[in-house]
PQR file of N, CA, C, O and H, with PARSE charges and radii, in Angstrom:
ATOM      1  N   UNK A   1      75.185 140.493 100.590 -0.4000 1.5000
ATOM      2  CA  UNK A   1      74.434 139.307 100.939 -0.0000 2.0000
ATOM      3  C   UNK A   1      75.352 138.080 100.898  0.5500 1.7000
ATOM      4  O   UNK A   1      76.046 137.860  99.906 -0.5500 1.4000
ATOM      5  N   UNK A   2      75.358 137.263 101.999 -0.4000 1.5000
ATOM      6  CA  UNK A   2      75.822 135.880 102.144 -0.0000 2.0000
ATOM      7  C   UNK A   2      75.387 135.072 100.967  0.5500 1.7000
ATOM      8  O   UNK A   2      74.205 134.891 100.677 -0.5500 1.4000
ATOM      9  H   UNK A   2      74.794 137.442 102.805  0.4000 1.0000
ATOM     10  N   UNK A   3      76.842 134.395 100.024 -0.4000 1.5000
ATOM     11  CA  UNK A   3      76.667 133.173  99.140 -0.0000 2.0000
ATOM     12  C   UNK A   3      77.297 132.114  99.372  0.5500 1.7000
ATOM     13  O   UNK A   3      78.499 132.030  99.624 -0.5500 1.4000
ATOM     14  H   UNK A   3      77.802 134.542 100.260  0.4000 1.0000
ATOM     15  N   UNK A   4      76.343 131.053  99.283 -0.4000 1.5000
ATOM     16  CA  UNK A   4      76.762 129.965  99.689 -0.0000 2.0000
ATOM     17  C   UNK A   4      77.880 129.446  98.924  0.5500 1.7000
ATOM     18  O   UNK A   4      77.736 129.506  97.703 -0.5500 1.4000
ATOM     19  H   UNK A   4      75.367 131.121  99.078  0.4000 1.0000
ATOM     20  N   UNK A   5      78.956 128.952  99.359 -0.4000 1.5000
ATOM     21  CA  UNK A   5      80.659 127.990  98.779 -0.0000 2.0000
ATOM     22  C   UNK A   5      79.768 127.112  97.553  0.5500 1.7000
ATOM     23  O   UNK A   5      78.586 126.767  97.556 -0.5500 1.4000
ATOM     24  H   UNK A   5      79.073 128.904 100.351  0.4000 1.0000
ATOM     25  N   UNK A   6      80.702 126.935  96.656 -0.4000 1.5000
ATOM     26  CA  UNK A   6      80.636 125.826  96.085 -0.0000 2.0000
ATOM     27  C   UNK A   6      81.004 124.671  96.587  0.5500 1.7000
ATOM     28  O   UNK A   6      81.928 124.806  97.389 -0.5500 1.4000
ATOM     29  H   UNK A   6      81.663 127.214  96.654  0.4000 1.0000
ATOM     30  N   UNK A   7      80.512 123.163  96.377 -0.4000 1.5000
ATOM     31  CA  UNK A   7      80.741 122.226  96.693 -0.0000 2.0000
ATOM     32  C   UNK A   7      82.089 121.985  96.006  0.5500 1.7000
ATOM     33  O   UNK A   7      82.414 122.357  94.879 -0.5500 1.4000
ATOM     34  H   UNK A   7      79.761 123.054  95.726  0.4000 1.0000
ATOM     35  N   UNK A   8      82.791 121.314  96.867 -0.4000 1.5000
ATOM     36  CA  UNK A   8      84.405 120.637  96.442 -0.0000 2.0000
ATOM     37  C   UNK A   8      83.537 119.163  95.589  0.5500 1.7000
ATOM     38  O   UNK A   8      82.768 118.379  96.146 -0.5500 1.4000
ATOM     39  H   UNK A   8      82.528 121.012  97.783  0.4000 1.0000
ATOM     40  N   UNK A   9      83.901 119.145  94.350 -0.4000 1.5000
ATOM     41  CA  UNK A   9      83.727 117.751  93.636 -0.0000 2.0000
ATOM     42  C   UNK A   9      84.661 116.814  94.670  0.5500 1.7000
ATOM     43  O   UNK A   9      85.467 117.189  95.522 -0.5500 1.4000
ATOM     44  H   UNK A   9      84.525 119.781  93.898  0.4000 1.0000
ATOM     45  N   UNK A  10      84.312 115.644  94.335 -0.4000 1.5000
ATOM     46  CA  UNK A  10      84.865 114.067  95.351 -0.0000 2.0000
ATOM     47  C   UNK A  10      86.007 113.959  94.816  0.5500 1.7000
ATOM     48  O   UNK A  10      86.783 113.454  95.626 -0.5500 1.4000
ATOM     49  H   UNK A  10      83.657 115.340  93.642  0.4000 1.0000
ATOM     50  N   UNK A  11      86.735 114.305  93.346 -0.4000 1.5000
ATOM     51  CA  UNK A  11      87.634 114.140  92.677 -0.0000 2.0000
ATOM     52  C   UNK A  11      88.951 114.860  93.213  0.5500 1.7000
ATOM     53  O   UNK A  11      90.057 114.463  93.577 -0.5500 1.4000
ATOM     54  H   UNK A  11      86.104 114.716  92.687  0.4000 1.0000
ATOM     55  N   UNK A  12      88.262 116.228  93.083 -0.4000 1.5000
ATOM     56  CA  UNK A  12      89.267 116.988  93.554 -0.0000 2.0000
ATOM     57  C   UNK A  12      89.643 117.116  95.375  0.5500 1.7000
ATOM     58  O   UNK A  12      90.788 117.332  95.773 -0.5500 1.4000
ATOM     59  H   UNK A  12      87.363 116.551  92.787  0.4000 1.0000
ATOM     60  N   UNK A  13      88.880 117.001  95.971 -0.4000 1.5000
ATOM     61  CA  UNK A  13      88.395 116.357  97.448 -0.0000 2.0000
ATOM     62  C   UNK A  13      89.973 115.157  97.726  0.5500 1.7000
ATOM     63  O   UNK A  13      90.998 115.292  98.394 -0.5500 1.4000
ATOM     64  H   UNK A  13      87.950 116.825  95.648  0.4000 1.0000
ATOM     65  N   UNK A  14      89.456 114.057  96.837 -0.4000 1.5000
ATOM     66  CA  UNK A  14      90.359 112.717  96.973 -0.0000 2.0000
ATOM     67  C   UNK A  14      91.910 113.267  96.545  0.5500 1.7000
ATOM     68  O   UNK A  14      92.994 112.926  97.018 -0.5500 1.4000
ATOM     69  H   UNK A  14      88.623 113.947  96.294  0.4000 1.0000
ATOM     70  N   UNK A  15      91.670 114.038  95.700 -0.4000 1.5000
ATOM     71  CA  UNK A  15      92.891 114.466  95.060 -0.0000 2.0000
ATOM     72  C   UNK A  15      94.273 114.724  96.177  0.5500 1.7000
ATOM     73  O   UNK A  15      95.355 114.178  96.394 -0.5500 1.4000
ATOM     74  H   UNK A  15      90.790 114.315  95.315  0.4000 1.0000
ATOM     75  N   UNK A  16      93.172 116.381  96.928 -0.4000 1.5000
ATOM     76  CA  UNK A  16      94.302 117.023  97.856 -0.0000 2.0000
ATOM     77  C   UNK A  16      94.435 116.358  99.030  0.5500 1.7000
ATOM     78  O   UNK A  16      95.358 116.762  99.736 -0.5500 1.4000
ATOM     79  H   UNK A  16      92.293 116.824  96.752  0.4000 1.0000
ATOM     80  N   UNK A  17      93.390 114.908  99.705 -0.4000 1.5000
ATOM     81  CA  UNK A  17      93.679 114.685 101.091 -0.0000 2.0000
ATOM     82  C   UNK A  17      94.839 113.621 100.714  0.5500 1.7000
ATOM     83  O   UNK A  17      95.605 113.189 101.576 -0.5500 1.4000
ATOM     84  H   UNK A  17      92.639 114.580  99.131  0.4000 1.0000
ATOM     85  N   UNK A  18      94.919 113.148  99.053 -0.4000 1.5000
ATOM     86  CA  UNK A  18      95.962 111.756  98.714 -0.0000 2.0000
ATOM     87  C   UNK A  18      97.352 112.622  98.755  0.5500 1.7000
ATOM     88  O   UNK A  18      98.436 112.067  98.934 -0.5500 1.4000
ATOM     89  H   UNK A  18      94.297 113.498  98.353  0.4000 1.0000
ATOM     90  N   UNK A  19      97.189 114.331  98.532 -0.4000 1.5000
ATOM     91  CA  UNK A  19      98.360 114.785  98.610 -0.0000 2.0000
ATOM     92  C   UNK A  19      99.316 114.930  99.683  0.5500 1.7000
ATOM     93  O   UNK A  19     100.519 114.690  99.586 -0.5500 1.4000
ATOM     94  H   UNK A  19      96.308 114.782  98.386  0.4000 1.0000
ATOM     95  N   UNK A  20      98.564 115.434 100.954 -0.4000 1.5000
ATOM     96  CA  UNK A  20      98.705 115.272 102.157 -0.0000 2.0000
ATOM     97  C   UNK A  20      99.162 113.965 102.553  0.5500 1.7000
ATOM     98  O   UNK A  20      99.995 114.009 103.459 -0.5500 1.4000
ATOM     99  H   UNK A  20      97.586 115.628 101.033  0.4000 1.0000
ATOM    100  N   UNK A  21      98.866 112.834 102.148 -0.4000 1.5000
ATOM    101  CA  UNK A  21      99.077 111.419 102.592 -0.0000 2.0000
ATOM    102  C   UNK A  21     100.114 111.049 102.424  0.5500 1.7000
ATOM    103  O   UNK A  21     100.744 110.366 103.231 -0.5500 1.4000
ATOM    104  H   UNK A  21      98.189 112.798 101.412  0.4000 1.0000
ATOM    105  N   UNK A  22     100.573 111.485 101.155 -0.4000 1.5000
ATOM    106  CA  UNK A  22     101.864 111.078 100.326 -0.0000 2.0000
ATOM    107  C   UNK A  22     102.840 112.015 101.112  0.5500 1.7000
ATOM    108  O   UNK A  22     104.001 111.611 101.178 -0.5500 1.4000
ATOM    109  H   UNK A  22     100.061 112.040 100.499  0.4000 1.0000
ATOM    110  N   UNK A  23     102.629 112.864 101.545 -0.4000 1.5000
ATOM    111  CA  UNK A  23     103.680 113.764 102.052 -0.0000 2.0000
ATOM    112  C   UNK A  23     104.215 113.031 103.053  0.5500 1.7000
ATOM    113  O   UNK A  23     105.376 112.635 103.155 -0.5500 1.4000
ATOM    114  H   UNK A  23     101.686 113.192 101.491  0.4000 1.0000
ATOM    115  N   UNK A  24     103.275 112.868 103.807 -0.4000 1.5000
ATOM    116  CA  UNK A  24     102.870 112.547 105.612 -0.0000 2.0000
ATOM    117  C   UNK A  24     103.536 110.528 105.517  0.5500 1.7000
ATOM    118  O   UNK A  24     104.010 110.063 106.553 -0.5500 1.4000
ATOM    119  H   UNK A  24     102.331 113.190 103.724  0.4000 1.0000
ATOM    120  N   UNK A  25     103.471 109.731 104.397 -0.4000 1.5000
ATOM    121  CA  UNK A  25     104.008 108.496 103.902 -0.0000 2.0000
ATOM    122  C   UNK A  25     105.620 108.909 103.777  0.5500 1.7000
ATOM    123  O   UNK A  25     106.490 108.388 104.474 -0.5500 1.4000
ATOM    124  H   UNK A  25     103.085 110.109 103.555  0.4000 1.0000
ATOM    125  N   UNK A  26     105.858 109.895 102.810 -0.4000 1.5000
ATOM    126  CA  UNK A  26     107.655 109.973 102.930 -0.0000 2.0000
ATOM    127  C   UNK A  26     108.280 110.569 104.072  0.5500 1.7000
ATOM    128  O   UNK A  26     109.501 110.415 104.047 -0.5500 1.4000
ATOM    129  H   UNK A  26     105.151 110.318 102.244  0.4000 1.0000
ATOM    130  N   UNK A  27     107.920 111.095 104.904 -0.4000 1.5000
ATOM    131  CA  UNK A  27     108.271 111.895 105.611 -0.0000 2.0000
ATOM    132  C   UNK A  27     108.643 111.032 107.119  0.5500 1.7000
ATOM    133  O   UNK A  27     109.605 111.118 107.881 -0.5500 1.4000
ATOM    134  H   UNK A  27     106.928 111.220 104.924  0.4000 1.0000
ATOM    135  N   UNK A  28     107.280 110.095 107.141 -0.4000 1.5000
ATOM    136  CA  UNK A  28     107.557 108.779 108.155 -0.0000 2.0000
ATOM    137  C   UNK A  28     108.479 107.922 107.656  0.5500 1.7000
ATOM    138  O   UNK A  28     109.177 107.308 108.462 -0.5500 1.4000
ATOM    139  H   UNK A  28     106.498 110.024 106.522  0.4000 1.0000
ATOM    140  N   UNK A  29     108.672 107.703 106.139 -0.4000 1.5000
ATOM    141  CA  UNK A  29     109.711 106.860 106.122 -0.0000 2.0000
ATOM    142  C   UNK A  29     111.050 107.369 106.473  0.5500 1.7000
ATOM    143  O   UNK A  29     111.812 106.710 107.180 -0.5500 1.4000
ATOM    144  H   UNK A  29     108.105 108.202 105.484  0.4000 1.0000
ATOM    145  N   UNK A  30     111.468 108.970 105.809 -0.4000 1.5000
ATOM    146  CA  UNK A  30     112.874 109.081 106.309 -0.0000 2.0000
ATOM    147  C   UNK A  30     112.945 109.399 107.843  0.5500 1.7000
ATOM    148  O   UNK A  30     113.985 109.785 108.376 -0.5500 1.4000
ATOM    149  H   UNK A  30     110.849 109.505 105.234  0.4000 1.0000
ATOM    150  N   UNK A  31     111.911 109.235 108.431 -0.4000 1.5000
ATOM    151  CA  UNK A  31     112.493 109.330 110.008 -0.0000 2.0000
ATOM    152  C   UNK A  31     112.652 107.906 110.218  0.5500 1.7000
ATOM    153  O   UNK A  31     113.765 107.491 110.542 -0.5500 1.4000
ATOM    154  H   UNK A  31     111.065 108.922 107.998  0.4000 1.0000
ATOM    155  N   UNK A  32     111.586 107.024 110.062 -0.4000 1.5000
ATOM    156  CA  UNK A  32     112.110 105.531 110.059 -0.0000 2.0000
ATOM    157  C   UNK A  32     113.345 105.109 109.405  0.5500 1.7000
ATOM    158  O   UNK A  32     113.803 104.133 109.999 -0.5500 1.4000
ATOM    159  H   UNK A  32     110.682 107.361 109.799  0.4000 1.0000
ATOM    160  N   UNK A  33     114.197 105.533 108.220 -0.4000 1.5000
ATOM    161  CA  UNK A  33     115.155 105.068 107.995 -0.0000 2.0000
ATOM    162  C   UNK A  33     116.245 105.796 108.634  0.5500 1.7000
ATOM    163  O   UNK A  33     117.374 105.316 108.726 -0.5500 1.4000
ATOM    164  H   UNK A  33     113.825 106.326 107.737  0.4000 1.0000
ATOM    165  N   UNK A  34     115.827 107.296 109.213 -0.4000 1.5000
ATOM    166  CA  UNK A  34     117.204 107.938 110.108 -0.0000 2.0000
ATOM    167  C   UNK A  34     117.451 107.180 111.323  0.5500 1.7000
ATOM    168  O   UNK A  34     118.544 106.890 111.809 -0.5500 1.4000
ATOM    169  H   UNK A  34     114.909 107.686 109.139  0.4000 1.0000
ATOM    170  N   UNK A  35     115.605 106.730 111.995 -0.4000 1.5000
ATOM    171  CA  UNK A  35     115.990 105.950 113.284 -0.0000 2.0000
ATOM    172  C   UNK A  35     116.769 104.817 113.090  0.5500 1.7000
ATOM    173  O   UNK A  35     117.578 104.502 113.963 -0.5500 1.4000
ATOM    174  H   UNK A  35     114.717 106.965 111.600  0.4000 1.0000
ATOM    175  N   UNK A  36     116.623 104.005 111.843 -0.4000 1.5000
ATOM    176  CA  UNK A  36     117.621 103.076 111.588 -0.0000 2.0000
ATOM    177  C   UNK A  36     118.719 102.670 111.578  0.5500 1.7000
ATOM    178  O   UNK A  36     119.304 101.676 112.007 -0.5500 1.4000
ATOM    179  H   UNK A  36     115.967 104.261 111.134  0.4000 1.0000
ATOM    180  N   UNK A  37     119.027 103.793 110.884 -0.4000 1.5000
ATOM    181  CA  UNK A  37     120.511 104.393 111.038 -0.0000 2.0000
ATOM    182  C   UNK A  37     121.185 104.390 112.227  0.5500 1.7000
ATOM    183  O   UNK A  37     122.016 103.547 112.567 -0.5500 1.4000
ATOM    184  H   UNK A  37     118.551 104.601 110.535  0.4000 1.0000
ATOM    185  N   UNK A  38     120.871 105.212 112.773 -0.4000 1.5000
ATOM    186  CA  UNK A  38     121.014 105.665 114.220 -0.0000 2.0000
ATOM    187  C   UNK A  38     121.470 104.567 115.238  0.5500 1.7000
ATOM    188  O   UNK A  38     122.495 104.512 115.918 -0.5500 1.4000
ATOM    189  H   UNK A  38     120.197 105.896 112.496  0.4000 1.0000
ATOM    190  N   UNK A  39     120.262 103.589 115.130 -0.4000 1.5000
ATOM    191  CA  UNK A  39     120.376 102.537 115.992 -0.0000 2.0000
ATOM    192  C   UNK A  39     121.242 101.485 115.283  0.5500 1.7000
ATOM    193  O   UNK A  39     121.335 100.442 115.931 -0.5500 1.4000
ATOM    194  H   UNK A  39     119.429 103.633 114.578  0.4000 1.0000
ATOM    195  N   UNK A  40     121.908 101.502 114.095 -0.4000 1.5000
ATOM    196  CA  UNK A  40     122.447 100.370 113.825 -0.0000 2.0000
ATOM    197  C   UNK A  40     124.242 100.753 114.070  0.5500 1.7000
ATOM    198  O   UNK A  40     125.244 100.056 114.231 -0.5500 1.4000
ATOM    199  H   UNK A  40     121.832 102.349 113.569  0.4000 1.0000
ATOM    200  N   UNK A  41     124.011 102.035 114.004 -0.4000 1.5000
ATOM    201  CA  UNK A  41     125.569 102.581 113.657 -0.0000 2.0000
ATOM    202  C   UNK A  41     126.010 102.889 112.681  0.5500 1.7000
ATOM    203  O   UNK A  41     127.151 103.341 112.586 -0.5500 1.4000
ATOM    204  H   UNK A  41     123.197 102.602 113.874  0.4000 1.0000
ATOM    205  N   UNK A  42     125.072 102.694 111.530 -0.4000 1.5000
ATOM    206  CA  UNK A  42     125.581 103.402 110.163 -0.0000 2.0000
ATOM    207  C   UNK A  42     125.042 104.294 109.383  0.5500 1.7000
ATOM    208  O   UNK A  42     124.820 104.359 108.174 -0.5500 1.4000
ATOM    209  H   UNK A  42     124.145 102.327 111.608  0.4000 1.0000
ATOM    210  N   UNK A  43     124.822 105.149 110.520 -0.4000 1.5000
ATOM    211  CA  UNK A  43     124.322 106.927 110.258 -0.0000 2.0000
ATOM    212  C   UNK A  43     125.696 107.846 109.654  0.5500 1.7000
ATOM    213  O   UNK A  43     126.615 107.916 110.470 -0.5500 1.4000
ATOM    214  H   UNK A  43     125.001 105.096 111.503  0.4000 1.0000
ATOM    215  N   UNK A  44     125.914 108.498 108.423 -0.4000 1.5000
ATOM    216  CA  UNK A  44     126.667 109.004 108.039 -0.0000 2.0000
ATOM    217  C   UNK A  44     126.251 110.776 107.943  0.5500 1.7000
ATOM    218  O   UNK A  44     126.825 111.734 107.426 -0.5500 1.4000
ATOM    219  H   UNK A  44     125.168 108.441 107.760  0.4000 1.0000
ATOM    220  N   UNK A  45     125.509 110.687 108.393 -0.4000 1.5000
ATOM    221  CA  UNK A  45     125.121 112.543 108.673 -0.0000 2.0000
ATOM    222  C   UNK A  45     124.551 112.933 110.127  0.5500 1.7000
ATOM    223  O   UNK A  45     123.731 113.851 110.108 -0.5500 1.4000
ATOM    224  H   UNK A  45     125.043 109.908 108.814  0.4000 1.0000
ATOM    225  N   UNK A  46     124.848 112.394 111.353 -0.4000 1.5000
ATOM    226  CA  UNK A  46     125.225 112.653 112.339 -0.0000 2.0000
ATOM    227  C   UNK A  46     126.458 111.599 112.832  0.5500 1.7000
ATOM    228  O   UNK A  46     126.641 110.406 112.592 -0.5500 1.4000
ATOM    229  H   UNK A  46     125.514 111.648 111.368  0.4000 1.0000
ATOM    230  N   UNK A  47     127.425 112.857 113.848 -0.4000 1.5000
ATOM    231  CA  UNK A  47     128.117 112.392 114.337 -0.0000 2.0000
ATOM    232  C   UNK A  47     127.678 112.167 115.818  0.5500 1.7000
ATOM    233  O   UNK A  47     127.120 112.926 116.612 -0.5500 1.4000
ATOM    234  H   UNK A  47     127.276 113.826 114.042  0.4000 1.0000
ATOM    235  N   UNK A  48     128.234 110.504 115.966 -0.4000 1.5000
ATOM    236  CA  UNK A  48     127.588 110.164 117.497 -0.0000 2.0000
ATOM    237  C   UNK A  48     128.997 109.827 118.524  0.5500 1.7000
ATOM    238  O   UNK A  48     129.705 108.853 118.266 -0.5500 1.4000
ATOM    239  H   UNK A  48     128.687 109.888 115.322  0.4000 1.0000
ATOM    240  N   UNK A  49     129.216 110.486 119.369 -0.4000 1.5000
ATOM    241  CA  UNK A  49     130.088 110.164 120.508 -0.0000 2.0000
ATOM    242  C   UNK A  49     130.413 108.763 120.724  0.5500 1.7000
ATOM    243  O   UNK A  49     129.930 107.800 120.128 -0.5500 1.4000
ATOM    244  H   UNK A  49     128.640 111.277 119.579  0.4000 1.0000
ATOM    245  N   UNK A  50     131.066 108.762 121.413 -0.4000 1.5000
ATOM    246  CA  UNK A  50     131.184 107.485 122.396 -0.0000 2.0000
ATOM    247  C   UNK A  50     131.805 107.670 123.315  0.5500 1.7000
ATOM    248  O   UNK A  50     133.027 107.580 123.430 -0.5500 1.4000
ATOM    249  H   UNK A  50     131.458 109.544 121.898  0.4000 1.0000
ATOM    250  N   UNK A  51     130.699 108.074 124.410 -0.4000 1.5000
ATOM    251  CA  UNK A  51     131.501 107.867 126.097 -0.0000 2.0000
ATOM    252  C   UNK A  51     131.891 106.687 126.738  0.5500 1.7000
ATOM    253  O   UNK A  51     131.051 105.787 126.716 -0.5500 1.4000
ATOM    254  H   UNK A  51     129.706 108.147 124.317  0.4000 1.0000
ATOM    255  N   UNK A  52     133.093 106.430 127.377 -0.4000 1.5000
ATOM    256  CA  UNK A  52     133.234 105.315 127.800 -0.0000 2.0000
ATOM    257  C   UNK A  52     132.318 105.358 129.338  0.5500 1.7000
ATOM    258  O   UNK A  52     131.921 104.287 129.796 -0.5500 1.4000
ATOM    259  H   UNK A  52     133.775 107.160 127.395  0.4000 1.0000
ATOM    260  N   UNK A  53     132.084 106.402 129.927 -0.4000 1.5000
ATOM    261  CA  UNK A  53     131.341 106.329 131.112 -0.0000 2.0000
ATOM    262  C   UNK A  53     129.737 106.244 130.915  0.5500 1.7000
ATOM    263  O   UNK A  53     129.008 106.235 131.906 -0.5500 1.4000
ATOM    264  H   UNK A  53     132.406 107.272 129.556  0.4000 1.0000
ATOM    265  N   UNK A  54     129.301 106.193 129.826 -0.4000 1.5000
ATOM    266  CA  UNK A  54     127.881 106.337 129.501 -0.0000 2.0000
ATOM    267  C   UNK A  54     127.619 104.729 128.804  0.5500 1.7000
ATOM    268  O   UNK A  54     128.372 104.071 128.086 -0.5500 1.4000
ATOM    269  H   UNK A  54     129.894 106.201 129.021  0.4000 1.0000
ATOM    270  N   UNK A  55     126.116 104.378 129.381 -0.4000 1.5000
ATOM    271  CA  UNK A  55     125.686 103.227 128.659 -0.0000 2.0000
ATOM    272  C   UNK A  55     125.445 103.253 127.319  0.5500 1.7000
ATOM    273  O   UNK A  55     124.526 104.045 127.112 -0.5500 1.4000
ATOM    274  H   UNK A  55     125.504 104.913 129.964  0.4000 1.0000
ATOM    275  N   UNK A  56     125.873 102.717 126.234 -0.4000 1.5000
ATOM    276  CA  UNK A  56     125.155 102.468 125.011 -0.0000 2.0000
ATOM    277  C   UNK A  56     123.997 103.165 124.766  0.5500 1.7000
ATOM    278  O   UNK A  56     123.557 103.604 125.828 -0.5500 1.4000
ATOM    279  H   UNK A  56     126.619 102.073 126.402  0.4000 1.0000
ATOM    280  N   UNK A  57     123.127 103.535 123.559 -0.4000 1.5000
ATOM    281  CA  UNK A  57     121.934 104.177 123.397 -0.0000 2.0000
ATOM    282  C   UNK A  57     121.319 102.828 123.216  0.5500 1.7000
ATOM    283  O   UNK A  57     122.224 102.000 123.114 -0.5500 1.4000
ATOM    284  H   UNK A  57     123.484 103.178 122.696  0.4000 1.0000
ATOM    285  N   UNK A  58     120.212 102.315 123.141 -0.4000 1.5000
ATOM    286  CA  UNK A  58     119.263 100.849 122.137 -0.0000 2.0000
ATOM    287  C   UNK A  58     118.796 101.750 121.197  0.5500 1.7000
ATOM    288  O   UNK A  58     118.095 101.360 120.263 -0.5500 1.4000
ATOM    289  H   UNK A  58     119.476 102.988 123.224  0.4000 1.0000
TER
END
């Protein structure tokens, strides 16, 4: 016979979606600080070319 789930308390609810958030918060920042990098020129864990026949990246 079918039993119905227990209800998720609000506590534990708030708990795991704040976990997810926090992940999904650092994860945008180090791409925001790689794009930074990137675009400023002082990325030290990729190496970037420089063609003289190619335009600049922005």
């Amino acid at each position: 016979m079918a039993v119905p789930k227990k209800r998720i308390s609000k506590a534990k609810k708030r708990i795991r979606k704040n976990t997810w958030k926090r992940k999904i918060f650092w994860a945008a920042l180090k791409a925001f600080s790689l794009g930074k990098c990137l675009s400023s020129g002082n990325s030290k864990s990729f190496r970037v070319e420089n063609f003289p026949d190619r335009p600049p990246l922005l």
